[in-house]
N, C-alpha and C positions, 0 to 999 in steps of 0.2 A: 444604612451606610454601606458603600459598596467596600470591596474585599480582592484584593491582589497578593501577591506573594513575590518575592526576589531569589535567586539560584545564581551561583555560578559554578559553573561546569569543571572546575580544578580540573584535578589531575584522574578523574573518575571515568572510569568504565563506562563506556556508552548504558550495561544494562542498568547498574546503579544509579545511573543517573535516570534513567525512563521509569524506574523502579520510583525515587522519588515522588520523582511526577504524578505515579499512580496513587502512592500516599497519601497525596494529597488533591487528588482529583480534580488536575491538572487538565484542562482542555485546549489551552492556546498558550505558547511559547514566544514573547515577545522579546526577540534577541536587540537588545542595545549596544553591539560591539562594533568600534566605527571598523573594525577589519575584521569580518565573521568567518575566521580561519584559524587555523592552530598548526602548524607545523609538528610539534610535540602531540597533539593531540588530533589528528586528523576525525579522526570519528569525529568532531564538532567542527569541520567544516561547514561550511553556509549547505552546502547541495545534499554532503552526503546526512547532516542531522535533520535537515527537512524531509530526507527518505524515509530514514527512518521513524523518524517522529509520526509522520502518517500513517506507517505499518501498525501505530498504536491508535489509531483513531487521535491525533492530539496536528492540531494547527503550525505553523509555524510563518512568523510573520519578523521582517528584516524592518528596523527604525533605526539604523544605525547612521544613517546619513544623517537624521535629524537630531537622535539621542545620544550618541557613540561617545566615548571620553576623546583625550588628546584633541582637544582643541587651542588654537594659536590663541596666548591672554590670559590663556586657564577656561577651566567648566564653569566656577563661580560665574566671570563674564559673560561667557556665552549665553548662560540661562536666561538672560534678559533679551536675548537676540527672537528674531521671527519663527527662524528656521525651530530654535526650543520649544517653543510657545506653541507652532506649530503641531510637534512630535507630542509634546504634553495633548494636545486637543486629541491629537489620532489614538496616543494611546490610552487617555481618557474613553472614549467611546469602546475601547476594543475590552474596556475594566467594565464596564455599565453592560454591554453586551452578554462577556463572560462571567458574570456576576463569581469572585469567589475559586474561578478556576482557571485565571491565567495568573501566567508565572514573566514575570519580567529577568530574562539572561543577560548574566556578561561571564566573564571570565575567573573572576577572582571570587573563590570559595566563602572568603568574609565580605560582605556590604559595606564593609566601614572602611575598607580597603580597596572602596573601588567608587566609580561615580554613581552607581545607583543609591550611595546614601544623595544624593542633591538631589536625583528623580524622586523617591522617597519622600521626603522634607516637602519636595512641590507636591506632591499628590495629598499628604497627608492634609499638606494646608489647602488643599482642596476637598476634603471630608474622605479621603481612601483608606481605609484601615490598610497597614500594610505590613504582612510578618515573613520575616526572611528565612529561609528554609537554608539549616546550614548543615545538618545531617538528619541522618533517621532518626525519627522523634524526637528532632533537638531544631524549635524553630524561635524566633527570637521579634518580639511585635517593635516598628518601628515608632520610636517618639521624635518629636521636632525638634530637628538640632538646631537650621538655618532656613531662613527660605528667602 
């Protein structure tokens, strides 16, 4: 069974955050924020977190056009749209690839507070173990809520 993981980037320090990553042997960062920028949090800008992210040897790869929340109708809706189904395919192959060492990004520190519980929910019911990393040594396995 393949194996992913969920983050978000809160209010955390670019090293704590990379530090995570190292944790858990994090090799590709697949950000799902339909606007990959932070005003409050620049270090998690689109350009400058893919600098540094490769300073660590670690990928970084933008699905936010296809995955990203704020969508017009709601996320629920949209998940049955192309453009989802699509991003589910892309970043299905980037989980089967990484086996275990990508990390799927958004914004918000808890999963259940943000869309990647519905990416989640699809992946699982597609056979993806998937545990959300919410701090150091505190990571949390997702069960199916909705799909």
């Amino acid at each position: 069974m393949a194996k992913a993981y969920t983050i978000g980037h809160s209010n955390r320090q670019l090293d704590e955050f990379i530090e995570l990553l190292k944790q858990y042997n994090i090799k590709i960062v697949v950000d799902v924020r339909r606007f990959p920028k932070s005003t409050k949090y620049p270090h998690f800008n689109r350009e400058i977190l893919e600098q540094e992210l490769k300073k660590h040897s670690v990928k970084y790869v933008w699905l936010g056009d296809l995955l990203g929340g704020f969508r017009k109708g709601g996320y629920v809706n949209y998940m049955s749209s192309r453009d989802y189904m699509e991003g589910i395919g892309r970043l299905m192959s980037i989980i089967f690839e990484y086996d275990g060492r990508t990390a799927i990004m958004c914004s918000e520190k808890l999963w259940f507070k943000c869309h990647r519980r519905f990416i989640s929910d699809t992946l699982v019911s597609r056979g993806v173990e998937i545990y959300h990393i919410i701090d150091r040594n505190r990571v949390s396995k997702h069960r199916l809520k909705r799909v």
